[in-house]
VMD Tcl script that builds the backbone (N, CA, C; Angstrom):
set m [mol new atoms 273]
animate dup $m
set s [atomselect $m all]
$s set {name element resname resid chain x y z} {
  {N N UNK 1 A -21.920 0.748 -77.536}
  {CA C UNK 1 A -21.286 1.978 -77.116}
  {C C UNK 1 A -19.828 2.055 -77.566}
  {N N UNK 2 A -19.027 1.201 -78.276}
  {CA C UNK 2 A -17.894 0.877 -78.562}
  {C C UNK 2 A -17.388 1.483 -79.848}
  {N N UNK 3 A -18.313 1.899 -80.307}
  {CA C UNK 3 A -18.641 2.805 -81.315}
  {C C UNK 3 A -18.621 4.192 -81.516}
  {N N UNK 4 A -19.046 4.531 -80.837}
  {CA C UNK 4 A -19.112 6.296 -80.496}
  {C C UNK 4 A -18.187 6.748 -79.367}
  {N N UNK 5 A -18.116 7.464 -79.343}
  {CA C UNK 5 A -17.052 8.758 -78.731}
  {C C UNK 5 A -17.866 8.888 -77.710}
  {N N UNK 6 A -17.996 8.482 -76.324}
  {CA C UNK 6 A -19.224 9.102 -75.306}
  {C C UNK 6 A -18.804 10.135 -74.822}
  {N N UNK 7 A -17.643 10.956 -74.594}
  {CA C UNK 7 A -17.522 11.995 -74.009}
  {C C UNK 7 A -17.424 12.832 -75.424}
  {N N UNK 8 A -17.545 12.999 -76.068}
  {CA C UNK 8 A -18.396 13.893 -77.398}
  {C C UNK 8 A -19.284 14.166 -77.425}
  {N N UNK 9 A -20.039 12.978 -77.457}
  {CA C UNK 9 A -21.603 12.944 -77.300}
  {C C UNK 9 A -22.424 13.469 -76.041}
  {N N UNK 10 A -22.103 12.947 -75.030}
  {CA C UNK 10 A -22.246 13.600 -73.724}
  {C C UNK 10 A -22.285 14.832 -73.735}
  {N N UNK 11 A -20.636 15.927 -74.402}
  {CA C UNK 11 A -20.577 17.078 -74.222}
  {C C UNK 11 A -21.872 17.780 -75.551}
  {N N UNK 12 A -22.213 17.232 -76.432}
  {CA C UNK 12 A -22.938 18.201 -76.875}
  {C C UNK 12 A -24.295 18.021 -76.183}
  {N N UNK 13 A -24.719 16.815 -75.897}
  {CA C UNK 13 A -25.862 16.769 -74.919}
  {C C UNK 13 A -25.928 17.732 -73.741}
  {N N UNK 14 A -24.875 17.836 -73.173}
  {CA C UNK 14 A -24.941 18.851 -72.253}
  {C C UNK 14 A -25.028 19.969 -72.541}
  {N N UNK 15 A -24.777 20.469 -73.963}
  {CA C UNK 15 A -24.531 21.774 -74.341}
  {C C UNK 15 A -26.175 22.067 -74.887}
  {N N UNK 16 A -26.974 21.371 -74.742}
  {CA C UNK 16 A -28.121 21.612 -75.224}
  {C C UNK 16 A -29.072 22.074 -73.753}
  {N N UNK 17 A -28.100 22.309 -72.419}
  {CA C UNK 17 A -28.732 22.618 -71.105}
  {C C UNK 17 A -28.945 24.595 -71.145}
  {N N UNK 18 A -29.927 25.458 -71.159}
  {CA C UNK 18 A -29.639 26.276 -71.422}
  {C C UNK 18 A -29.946 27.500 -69.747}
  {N N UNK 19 A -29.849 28.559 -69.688}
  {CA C UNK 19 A -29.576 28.753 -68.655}
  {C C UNK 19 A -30.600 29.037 -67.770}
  {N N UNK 20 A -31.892 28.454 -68.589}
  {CA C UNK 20 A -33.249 28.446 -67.248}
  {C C UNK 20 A -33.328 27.229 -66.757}
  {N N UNK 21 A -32.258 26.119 -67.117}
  {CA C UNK 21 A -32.236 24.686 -66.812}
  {C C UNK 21 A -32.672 24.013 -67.185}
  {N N UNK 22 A -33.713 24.152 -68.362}
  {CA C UNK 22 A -34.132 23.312 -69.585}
  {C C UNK 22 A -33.289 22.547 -70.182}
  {N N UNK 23 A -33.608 21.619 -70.741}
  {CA C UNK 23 A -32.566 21.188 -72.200}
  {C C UNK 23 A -33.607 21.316 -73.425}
  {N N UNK 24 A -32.919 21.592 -74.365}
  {CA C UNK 24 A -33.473 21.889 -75.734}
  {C C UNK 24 A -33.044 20.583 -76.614}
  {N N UNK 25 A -33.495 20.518 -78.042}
  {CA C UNK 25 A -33.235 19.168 -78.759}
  {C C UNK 25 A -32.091 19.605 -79.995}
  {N N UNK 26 A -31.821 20.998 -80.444}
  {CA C UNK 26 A -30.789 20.910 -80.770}
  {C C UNK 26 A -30.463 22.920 -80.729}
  {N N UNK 27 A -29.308 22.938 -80.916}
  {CA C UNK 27 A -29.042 24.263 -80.799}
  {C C UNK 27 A -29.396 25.363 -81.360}
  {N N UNK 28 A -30.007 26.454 -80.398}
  {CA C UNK 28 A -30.743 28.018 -80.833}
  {C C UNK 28 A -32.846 27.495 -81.128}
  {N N UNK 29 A -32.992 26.794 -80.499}
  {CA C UNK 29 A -34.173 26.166 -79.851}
  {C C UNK 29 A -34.003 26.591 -78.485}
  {N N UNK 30 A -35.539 26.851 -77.975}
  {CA C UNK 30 A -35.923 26.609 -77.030}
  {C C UNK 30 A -35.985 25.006 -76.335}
  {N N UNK 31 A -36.044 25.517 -74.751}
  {CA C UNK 31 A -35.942 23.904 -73.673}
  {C C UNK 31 A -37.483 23.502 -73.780}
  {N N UNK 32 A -37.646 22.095 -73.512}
  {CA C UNK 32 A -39.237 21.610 -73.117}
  {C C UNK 32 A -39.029 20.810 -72.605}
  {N N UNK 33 A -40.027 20.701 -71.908}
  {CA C UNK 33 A -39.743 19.289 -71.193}
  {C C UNK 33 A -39.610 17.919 -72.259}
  {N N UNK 34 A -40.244 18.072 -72.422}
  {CA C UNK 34 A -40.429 16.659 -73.569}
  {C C UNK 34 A -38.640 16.309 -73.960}
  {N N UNK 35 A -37.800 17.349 -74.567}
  {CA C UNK 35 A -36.393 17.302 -74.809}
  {C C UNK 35 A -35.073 17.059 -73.826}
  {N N UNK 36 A -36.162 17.539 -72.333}
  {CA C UNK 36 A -35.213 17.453 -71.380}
  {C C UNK 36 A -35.479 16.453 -71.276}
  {N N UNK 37 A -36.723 15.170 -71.064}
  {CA C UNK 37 A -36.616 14.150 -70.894}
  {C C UNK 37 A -35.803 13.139 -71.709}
  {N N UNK 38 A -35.292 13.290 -72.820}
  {CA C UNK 38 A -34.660 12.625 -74.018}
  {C C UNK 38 A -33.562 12.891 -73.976}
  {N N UNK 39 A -33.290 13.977 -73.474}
  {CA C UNK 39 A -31.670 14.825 -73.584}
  {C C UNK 39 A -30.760 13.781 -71.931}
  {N N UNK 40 A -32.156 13.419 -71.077}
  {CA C UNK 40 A -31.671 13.175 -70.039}
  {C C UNK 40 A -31.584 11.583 -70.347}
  {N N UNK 41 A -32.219 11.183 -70.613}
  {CA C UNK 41 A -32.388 10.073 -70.563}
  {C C UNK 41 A -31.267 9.144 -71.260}
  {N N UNK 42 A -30.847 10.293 -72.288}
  {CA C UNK 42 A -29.404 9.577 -73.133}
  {C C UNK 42 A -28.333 10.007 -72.045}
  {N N UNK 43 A -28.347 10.876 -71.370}
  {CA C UNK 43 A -26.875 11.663 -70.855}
  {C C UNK 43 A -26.904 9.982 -69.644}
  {N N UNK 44 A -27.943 9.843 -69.191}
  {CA C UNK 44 A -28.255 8.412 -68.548}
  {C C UNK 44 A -27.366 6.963 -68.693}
  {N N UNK 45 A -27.971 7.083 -70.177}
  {CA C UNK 45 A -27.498 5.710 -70.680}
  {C C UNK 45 A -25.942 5.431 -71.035}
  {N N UNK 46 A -25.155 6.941 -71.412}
  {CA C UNK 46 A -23.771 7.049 -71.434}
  {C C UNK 46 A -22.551 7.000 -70.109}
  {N N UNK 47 A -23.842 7.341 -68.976}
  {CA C UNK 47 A -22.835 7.694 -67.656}
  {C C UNK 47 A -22.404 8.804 -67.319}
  {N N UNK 48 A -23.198 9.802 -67.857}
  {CA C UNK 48 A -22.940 11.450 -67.656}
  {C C UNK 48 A -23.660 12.466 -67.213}
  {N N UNK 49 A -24.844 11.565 -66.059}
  {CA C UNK 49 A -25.471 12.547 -65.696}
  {C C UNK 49 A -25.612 14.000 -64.580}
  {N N UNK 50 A -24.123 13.456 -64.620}
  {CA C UNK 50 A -22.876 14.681 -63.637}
  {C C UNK 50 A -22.619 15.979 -64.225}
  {N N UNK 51 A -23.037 15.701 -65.381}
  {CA C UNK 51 A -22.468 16.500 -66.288}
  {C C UNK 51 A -22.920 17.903 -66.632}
  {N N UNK 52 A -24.290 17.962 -66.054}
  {CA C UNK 52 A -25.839 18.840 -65.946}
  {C C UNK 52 A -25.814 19.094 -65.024}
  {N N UNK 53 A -26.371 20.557 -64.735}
  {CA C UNK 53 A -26.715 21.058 -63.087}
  {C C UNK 53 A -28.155 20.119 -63.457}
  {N N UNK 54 A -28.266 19.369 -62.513}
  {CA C UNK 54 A -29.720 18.925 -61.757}
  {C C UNK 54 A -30.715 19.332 -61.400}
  {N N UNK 55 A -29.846 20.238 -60.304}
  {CA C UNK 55 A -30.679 21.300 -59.658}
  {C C UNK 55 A -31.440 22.318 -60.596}
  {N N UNK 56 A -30.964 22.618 -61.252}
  {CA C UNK 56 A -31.618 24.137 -62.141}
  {C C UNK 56 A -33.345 22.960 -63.200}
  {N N UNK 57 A -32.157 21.834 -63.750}
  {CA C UNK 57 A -32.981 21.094 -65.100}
  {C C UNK 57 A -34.584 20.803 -63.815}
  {N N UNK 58 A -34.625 20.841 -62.218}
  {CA C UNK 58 A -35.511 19.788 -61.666}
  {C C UNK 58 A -36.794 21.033 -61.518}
  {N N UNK 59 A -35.824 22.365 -61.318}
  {CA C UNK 59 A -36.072 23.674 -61.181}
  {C C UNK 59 A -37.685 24.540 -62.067}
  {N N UNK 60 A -36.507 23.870 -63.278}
  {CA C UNK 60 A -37.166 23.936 -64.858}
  {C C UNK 60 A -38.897 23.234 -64.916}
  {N N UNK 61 A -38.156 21.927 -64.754}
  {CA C UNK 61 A -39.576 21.163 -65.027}
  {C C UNK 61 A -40.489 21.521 -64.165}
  {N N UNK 62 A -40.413 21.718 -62.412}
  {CA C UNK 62 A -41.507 21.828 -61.939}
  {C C UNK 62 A -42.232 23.452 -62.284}
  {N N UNK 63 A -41.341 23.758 -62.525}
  {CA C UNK 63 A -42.030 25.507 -63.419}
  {C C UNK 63 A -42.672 25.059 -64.569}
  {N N UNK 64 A -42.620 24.247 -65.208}
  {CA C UNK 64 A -43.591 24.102 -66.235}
  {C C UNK 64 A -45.028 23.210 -65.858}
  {N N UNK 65 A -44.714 22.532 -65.056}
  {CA C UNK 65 A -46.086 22.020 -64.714}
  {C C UNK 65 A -47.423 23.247 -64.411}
  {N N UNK 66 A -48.349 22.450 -64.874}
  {CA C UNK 66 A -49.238 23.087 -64.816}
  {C C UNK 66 A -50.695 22.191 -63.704}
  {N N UNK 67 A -50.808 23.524 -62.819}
  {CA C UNK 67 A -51.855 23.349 -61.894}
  {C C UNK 67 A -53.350 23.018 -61.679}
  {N N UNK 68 A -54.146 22.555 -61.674}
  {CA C UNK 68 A -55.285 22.588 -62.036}
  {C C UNK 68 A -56.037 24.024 -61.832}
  {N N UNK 69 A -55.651 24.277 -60.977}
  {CA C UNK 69 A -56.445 26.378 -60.582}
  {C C UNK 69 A -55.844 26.484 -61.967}
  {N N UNK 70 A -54.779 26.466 -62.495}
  {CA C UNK 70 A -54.535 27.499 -63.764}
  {C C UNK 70 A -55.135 26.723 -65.043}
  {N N UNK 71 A -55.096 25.576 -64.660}
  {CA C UNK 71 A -56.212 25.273 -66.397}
  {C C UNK 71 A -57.610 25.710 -65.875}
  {N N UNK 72 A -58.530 25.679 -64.598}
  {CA C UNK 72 A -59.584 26.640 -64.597}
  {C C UNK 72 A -59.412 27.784 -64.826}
  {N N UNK 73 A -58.612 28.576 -64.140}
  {CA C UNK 73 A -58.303 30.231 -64.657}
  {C C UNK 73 A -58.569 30.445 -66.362}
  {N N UNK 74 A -57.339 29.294 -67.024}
  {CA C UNK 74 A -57.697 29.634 -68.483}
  {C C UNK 74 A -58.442 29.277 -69.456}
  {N N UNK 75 A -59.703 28.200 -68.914}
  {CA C UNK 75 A -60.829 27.625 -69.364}
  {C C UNK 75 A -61.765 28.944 -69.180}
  {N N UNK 76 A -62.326 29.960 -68.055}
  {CA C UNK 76 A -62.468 30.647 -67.471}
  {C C UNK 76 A -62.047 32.006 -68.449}
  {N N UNK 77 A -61.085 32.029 -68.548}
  {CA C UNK 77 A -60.993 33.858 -69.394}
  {C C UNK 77 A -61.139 33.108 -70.807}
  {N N UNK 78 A -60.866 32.170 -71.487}
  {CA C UNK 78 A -61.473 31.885 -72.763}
  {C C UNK 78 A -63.055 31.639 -73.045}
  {N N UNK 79 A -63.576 31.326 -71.683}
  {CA C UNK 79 A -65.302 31.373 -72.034}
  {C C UNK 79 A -65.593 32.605 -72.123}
  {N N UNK 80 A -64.555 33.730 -71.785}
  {CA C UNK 80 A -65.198 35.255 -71.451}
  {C C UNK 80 A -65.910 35.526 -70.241}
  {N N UNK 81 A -64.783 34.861 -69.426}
  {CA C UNK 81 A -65.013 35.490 -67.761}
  {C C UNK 81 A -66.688 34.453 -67.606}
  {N N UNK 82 A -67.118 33.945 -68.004}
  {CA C UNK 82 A -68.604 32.860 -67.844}
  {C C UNK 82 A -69.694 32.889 -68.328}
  {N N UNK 83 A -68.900 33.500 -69.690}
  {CA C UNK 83 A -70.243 33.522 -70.182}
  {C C UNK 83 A -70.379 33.110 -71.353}
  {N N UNK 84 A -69.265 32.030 -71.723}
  {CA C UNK 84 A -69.187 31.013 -72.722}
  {C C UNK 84 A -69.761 29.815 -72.217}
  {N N UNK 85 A -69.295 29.097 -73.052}
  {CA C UNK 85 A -70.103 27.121 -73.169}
  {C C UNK 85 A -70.585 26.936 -74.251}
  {N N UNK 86 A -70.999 25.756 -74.285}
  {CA C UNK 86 A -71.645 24.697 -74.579}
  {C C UNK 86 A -73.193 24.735 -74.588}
  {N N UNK 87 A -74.463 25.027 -75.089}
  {CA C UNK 87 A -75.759 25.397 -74.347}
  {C C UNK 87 A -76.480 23.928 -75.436}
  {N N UNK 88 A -77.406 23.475 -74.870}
  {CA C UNK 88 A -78.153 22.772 -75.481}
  {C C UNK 88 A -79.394 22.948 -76.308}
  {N N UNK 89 A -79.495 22.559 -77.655}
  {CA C UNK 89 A -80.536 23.340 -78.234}
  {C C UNK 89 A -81.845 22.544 -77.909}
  {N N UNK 90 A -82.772 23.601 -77.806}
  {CA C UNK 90 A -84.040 23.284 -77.349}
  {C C UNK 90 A -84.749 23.125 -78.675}
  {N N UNK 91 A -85.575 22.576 -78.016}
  {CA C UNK 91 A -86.353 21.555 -79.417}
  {C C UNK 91 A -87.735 22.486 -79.314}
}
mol reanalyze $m
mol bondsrecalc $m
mol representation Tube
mol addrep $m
């Protein structure tokens, strides 16, 4: 760490927090989780995880999770409401 500038680095890490509380992986991108986990995980290892609203980034992620009702819902309108599948051919 003796090497780098951490409050540089830190600040553009933080600048990658955008205002639905995501973090994104570099600028004029969209947030994902996947980036917030990486974005966080360095702001971590520098000592800057003050530096981020929390609240909004914890906000973020649980809005992206996804429910099991909603992967049936959308298994469900992609069969065409039930009347898709899989059918087995008869011999």
């Amino acid at each position: 760490m003796d090497l780098i500038n951490v409050d540089l680095l830190g600040w553009w890490l933080c600048e990658r927090q955008l205002p639905s509380g995501g973090l994104n992986g570099r600028p004029e991108k969209l947030p994902d989780v996947c980036y917030s986990w990486w974005v966080l995980a360095s702001l971590k290892m520098i000592g800057r995880l003050h530096w981020i609203d929390a609240d909004k980034l914890r906000l973020y992620i649980l809005a992206c999770q996804v429910t099991q009702a909603k992967i049936v819902l959308f298994l469900y309108s992609v069969a065409g409401g039930g009347g898709g599948g899989i059918k087995m051919k008869k011999e």
